[in-house]
Chimera marker file (.cmm) of the C-alpha trace (Angstrom):
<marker_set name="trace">
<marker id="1" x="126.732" y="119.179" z="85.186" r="1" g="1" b="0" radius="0.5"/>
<marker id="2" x="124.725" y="115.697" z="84.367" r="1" g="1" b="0" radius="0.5"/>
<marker id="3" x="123.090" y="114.818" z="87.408" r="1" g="1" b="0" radius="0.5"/>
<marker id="4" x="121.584" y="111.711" z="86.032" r="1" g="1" b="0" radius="0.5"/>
<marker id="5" x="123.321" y="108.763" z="86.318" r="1" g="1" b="0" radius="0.5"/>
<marker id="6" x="124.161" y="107.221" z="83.029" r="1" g="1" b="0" radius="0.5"/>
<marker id="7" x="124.251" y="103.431" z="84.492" r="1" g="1" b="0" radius="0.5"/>
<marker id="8" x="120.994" y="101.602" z="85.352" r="1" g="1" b="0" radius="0.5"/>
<marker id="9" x="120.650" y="98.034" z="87.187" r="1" g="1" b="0" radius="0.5"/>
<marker id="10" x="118.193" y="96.007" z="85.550" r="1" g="1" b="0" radius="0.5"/>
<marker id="11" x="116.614" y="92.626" z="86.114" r="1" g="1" b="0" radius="0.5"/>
<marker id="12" x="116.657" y="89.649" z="83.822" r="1" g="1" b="0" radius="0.5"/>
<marker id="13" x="114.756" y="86.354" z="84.156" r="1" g="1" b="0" radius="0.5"/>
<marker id="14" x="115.335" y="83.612" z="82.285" r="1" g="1" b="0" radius="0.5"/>
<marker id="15" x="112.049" y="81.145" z="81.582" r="1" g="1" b="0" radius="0.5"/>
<marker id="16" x="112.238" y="77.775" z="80.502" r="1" g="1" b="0" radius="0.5"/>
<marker id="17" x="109.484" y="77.912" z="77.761" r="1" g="1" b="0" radius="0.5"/>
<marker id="18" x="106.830" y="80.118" z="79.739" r="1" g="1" b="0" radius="0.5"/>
<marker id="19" x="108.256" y="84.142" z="79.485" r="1" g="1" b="0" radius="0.5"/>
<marker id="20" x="105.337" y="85.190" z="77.357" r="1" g="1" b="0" radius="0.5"/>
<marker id="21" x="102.678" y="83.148" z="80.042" r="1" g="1" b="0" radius="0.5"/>
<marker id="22" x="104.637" y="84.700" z="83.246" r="1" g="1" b="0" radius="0.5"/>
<marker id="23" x="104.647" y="88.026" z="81.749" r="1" g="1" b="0" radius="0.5"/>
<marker id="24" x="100.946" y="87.892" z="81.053" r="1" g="1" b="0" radius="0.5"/>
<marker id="25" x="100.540" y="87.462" z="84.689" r="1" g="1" b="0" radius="0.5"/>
<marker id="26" x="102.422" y="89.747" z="86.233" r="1" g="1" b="0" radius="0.5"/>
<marker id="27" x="100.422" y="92.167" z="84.088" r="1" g="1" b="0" radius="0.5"/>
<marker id="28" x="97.297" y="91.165" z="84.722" r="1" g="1" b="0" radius="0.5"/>
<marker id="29" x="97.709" y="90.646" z="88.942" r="1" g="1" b="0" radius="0.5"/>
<marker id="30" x="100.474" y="93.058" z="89.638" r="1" g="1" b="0" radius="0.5"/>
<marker id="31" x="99.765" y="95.843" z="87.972" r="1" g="1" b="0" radius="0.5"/>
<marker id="32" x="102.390" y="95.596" z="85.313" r="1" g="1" b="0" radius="0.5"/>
<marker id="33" x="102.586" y="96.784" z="81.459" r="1" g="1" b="0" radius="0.5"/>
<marker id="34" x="104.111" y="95.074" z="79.106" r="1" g="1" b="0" radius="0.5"/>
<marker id="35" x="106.410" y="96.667" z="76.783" r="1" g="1" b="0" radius="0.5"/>
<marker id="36" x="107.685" y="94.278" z="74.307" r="1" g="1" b="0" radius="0.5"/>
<marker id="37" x="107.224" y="90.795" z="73.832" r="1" g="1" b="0" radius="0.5"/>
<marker id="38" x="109.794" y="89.542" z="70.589" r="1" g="1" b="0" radius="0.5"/>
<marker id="39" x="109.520" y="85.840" z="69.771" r="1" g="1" b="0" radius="0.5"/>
<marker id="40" x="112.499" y="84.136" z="68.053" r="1" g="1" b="0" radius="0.5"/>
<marker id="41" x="111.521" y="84.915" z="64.323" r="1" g="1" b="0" radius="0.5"/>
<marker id="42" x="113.350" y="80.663" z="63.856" r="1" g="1" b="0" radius="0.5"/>
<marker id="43" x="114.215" y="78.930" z="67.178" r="1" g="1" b="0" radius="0.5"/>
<marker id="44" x="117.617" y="77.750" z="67.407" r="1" g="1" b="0" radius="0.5"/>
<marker id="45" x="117.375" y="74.369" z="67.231" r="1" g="1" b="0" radius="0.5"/>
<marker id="46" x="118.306" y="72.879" z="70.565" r="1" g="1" b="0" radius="0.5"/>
<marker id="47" x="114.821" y="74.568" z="71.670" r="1" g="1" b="0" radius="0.5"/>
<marker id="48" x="112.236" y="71.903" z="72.626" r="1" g="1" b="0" radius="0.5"/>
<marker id="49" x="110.315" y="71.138" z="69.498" r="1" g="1" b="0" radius="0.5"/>
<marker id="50" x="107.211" y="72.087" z="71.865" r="1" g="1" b="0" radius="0.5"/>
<marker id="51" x="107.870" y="75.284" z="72.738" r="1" g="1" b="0" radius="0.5"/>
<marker id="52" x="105.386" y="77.373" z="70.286" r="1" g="1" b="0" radius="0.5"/>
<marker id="53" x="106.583" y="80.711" z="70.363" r="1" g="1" b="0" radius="0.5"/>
<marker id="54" x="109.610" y="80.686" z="72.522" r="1" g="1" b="0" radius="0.5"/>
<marker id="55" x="110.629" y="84.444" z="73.646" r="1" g="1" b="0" radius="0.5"/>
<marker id="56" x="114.033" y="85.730" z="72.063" r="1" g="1" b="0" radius="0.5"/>
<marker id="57" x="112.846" y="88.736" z="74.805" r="1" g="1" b="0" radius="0.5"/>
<marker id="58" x="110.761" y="90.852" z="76.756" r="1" g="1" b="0" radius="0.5"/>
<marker id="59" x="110.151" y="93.700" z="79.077" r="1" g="1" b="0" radius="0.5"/>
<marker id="60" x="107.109" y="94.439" z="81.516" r="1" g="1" b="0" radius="0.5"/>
<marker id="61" x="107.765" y="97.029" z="84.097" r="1" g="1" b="0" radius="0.5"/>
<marker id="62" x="106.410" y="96.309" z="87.447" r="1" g="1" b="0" radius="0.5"/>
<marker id="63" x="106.462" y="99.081" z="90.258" r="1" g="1" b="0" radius="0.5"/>
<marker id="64" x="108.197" y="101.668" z="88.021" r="1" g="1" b="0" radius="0.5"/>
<marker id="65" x="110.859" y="98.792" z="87.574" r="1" g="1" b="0" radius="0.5"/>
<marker id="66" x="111.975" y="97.212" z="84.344" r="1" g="1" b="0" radius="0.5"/>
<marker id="67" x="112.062" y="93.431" z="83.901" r="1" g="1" b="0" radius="0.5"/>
<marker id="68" x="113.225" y="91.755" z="81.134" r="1" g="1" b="0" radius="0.5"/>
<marker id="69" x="113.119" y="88.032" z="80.487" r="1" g="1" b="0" radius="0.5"/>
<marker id="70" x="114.028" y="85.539" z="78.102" r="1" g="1" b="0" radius="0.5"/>
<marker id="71" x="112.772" y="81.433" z="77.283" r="1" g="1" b="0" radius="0.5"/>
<marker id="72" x="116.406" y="79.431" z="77.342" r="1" g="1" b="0" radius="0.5"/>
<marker id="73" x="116.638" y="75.739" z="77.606" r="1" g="1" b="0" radius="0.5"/>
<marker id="74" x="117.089" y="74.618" z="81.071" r="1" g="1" b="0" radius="0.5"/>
<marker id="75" x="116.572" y="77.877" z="82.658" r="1" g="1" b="0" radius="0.5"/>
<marker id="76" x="116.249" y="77.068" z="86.480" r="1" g="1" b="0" radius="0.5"/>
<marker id="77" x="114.015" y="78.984" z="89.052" r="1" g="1" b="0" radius="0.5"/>
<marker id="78" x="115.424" y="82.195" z="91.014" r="1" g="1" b="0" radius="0.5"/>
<marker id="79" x="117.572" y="81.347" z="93.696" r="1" g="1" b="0" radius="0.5"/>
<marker id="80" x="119.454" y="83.458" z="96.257" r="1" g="1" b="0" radius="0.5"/>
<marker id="81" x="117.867" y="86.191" z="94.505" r="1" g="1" b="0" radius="0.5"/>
<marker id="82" x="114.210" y="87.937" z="94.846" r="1" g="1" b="0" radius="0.5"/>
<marker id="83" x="112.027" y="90.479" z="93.313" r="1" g="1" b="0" radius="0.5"/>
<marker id="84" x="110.733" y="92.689" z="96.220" r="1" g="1" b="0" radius="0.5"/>
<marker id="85" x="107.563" y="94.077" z="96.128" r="1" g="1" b="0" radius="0.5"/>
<marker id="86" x="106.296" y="96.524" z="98.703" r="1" g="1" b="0" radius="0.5"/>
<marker id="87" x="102.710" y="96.780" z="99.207" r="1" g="1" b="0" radius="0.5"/>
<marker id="88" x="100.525" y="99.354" z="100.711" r="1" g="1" b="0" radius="0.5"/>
<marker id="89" x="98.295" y="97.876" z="102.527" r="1" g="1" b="0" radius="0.5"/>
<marker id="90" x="97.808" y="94.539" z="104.510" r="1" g="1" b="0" radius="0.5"/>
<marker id="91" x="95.085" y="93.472" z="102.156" r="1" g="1" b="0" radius="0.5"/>
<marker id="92" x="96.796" y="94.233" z="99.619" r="1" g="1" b="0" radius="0.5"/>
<marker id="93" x="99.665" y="91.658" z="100.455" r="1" g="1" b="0" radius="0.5"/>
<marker id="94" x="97.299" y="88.914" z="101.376" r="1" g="1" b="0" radius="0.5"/>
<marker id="95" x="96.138" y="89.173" z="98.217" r="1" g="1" b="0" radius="0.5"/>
<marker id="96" x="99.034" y="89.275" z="96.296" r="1" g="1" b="0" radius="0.5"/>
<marker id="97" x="100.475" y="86.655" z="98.455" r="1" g="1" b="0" radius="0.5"/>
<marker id="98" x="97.490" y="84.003" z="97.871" r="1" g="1" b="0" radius="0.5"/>
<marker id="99" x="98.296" y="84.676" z="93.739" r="1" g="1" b="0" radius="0.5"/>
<marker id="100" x="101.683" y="83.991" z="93.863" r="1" g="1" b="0" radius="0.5"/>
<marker id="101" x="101.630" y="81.005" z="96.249" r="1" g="1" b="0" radius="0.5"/>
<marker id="102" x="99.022" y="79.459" z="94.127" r="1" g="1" b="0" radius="0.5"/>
<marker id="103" x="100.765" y="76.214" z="92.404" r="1" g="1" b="0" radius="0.5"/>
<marker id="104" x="104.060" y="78.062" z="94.061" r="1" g="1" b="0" radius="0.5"/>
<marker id="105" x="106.836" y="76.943" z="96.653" r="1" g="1" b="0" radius="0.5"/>
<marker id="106" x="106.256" y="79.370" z="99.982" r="1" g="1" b="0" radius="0.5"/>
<marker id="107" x="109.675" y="79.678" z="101.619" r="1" g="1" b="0" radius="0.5"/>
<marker id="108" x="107.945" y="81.853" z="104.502" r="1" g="1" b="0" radius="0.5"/>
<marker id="109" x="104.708" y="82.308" z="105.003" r="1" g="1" b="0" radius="0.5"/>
<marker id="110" x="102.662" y="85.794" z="105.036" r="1" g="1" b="0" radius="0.5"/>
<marker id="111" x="102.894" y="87.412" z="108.656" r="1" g="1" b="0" radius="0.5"/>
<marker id="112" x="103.965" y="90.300" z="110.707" r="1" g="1" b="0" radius="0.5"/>
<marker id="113" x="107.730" y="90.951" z="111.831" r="1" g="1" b="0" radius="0.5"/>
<marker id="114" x="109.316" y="92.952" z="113.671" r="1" g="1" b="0" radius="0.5"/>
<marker id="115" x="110.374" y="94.915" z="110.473" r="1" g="1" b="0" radius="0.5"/>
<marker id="116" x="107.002" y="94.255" z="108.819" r="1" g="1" b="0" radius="0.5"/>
<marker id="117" x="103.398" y="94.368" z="109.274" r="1" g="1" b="0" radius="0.5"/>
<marker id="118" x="103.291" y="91.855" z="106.577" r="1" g="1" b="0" radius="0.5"/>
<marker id="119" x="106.355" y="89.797" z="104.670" r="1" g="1" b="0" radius="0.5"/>
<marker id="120" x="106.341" y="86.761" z="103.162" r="1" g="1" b="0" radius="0.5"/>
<marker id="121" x="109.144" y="84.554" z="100.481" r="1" g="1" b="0" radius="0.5"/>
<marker id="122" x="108.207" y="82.536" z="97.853" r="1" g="1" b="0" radius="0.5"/>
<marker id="123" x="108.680" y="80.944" z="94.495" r="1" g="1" b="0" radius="0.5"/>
<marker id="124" x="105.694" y="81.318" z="92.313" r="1" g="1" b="0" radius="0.5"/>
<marker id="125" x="104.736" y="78.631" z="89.762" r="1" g="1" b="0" radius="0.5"/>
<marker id="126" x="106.905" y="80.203" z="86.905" r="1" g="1" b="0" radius="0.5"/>
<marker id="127" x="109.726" y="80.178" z="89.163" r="1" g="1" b="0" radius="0.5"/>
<marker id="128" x="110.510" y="83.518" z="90.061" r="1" g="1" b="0" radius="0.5"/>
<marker id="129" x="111.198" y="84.368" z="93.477" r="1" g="1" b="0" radius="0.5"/>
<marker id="130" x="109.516" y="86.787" z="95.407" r="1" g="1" b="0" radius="0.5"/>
<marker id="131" x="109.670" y="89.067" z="99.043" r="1" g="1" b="0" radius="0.5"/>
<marker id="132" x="106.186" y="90.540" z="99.667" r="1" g="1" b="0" radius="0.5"/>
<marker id="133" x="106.416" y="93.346" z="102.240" r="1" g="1" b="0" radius="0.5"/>
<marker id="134" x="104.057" y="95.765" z="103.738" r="1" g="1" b="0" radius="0.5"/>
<marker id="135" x="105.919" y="97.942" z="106.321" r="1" g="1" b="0" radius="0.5"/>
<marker id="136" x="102.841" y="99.880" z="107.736" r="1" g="1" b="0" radius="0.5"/>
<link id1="1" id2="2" r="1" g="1" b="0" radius="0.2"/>
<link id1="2" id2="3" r="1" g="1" b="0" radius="0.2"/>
<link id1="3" id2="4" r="1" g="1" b="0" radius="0.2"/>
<link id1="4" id2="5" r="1" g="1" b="0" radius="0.2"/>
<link id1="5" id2="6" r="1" g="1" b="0" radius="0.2"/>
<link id1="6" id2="7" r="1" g="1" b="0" radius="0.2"/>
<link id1="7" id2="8" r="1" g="1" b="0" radius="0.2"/>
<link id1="8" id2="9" r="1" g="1" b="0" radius="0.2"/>
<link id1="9" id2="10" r="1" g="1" b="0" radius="0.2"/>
<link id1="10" id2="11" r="1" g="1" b="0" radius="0.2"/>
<link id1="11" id2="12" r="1" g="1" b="0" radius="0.2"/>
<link id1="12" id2="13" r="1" g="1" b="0" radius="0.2"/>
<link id1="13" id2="14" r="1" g="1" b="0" radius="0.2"/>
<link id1="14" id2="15" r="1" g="1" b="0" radius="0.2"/>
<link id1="15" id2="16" r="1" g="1" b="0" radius="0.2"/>
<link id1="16" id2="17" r="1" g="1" b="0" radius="0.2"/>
<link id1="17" id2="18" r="1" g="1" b="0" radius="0.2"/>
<link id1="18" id2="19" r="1" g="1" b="0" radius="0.2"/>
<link id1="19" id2="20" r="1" g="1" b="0" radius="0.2"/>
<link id1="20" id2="21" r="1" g="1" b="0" radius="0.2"/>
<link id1="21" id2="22" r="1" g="1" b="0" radius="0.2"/>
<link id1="22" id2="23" r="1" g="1" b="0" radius="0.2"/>
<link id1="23" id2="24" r="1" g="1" b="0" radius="0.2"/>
<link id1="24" id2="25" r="1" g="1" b="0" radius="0.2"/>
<link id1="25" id2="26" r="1" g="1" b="0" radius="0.2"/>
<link id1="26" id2="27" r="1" g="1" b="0" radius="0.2"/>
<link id1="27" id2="28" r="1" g="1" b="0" radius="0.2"/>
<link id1="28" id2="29" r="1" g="1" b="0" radius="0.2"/>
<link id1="29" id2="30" r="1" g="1" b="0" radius="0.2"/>
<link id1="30" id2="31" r="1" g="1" b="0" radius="0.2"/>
<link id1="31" id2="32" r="1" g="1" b="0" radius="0.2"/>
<link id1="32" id2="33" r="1" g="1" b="0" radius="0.2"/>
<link id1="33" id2="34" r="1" g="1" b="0" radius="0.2"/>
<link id1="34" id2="35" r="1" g="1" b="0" radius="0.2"/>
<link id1="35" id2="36" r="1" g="1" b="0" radius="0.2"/>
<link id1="36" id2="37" r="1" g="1" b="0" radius="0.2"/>
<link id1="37" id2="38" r="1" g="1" b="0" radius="0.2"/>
<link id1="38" id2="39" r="1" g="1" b="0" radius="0.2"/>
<link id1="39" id2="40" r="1" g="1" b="0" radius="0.2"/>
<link id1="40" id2="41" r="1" g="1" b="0" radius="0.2"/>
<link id1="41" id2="42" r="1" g="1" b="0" radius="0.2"/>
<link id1="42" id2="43" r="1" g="1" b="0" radius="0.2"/>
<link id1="43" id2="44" r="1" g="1" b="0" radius="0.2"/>
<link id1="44" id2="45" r="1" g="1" b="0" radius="0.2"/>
<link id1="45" id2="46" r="1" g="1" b="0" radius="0.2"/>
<link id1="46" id2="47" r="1" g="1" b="0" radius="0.2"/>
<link id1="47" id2="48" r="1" g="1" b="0" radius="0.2"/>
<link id1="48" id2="49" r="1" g="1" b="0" radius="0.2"/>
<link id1="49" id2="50" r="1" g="1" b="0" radius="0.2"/>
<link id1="50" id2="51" r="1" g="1" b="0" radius="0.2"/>
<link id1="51" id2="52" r="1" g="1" b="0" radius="0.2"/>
<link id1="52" id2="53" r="1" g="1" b="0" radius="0.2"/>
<link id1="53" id2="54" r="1" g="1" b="0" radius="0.2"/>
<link id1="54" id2="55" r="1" g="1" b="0" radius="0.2"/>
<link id1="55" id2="56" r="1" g="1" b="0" radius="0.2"/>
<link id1="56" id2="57" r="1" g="1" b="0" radius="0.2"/>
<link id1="57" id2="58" r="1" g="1" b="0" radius="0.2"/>
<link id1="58" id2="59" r="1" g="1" b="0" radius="0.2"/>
<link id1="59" id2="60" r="1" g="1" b="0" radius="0.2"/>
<link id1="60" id2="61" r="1" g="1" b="0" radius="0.2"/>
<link id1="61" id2="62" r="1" g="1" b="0" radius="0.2"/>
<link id1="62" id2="63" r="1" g="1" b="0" radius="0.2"/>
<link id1="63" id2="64" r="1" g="1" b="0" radius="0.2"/>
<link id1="64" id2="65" r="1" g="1" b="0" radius="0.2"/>
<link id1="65" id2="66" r="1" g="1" b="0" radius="0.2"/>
<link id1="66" id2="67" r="1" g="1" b="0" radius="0.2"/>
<link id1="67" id2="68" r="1" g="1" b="0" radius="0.2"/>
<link id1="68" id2="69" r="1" g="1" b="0" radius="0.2"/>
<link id1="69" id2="70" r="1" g="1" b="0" radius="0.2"/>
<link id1="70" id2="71" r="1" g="1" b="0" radius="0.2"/>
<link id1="71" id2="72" r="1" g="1" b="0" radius="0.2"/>
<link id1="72" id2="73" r="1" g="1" b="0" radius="0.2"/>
<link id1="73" id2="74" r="1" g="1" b="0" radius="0.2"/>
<link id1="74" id2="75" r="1" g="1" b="0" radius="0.2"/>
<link id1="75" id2="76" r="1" g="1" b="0" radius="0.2"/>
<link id1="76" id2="77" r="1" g="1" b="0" radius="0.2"/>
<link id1="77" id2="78" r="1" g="1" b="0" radius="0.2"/>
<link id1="78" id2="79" r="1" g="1" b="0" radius="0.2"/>
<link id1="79" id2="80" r="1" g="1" b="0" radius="0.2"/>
<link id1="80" id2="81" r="1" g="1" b="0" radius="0.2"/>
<link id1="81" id2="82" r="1" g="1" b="0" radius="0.2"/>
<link id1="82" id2="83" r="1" g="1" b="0" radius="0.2"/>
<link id1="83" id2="84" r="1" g="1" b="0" radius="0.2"/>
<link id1="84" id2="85" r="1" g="1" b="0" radius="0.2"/>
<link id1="85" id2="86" r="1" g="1" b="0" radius="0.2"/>
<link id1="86" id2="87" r="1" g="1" b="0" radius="0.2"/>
<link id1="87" id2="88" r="1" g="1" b="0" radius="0.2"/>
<link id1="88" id2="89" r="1" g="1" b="0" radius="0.2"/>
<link id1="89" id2="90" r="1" g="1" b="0" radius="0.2"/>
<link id1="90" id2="91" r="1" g="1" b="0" radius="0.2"/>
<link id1="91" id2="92" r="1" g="1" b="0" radius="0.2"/>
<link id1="92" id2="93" r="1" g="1" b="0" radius="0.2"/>
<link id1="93" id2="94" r="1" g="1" b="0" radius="0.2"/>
<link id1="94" id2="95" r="1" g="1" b="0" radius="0.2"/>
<link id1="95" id2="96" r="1" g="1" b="0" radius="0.2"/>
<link id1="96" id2="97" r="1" g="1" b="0" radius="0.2"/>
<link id1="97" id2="98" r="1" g="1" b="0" radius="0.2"/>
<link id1="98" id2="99" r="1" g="1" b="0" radius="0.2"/>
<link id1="99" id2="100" r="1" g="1" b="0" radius="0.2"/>
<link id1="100" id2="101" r="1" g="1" b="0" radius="0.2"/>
<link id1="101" id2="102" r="1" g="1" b="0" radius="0.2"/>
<link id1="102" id2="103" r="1" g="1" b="0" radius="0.2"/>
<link id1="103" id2="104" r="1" g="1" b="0" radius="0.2"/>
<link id1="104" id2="105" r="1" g="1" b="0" radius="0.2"/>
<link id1="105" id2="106" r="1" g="1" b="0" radius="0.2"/>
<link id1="106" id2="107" r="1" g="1" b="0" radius="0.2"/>
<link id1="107" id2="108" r="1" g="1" b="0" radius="0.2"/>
<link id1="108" id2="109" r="1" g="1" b="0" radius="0.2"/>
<link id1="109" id2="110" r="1" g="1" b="0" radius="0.2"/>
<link id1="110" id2="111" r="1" g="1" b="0" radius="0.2"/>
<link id1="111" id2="112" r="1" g="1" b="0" radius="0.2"/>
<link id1="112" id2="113" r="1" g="1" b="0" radius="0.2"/>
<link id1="113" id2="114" r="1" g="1" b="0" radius="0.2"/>
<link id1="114" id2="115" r="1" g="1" b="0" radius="0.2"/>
<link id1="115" id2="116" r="1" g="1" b="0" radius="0.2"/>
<link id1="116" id2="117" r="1" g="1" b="0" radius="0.2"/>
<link id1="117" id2="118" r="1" g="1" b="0" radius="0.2"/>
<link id1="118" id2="119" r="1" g="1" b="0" radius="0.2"/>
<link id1="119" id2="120" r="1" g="1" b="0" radius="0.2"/>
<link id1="120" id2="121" r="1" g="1" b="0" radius="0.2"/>
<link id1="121" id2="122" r="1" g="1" b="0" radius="0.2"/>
<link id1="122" id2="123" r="1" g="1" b="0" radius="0.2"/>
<link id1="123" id2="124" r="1" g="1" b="0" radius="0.2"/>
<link id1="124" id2="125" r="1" g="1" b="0" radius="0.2"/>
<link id1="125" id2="126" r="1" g="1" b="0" radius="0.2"/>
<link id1="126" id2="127" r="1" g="1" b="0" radius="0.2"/>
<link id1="127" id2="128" r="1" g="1" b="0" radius="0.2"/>
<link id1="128" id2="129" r="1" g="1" b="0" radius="0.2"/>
<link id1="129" id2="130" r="1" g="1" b="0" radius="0.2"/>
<link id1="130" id2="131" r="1" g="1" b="0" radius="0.2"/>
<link id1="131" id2="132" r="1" g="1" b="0" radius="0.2"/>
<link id1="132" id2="133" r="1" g="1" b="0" radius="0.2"/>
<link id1="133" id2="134" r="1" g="1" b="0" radius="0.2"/>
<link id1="134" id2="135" r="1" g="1" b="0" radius="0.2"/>
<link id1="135" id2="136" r="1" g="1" b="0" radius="0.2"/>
</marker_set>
């Protein structure tokens, strides 16, 4: 008898012109490895001429969590929808917190809840939306 399920839920972001940059990022600050990176080999041509190396796709994983992600003309940030990280420590989320806030769009600030020691919303500057939680 399989006991694996044979259907995964994934996450896909579309970028408008900054995948490869965001990626980069989330690597370097949360802890996440890239796995592929694929530029278009030609960019369709209703790409903005000044996107360099726009990417046809990608996949970092952050938290033992694929993402994938994509440059598309007039992508628009996350809404109604948020990547959830849960963090250790209290530190820990303040830090994370003051990265992705930087240049970002803080729907509600870092502070304790009655679910949470620590929780916070935002939109970081490459417009993905985020819930930072630390539940100790």
């Amino acid at each position: 008898m399989n006991t694996q399920p044979s259907t995964k839920l994934g996450i896909y972001i579309n970028y408008p012109g900054h995948c490869e940059k965001a990626f980069q990022f989330y690597e370097q600050h949360l802890g996440g490895k890239i796995h592929m990176i694929v530029p278009h080999q030609l960019p369709p041509p209703n790409f903005p001429k000044e996107w360099k190396n726009p990417i046809l796709h990608a996949i970092i994983e952050i938290g033992g969590t694929n993402v994938r992600g994509a440059d598309i003309p007039h992508a628009e940030p996350m809404r109604s929808a948020y990547l959830t990280l849960v963090l250790e420590t209290a530190e820990e989320a303040e830090h994370i917190y003051s990265l992705l806030s930087s240049e970002g769009e803080v729907f509600m600030k870092m502070e304790k809840t009655p679910f949470a020691n620590r929780f916070a919303m935002l939109r970081d500057k490459f417009g993905t939306s985020w819930m930072l939680l630390n539940e100790n």
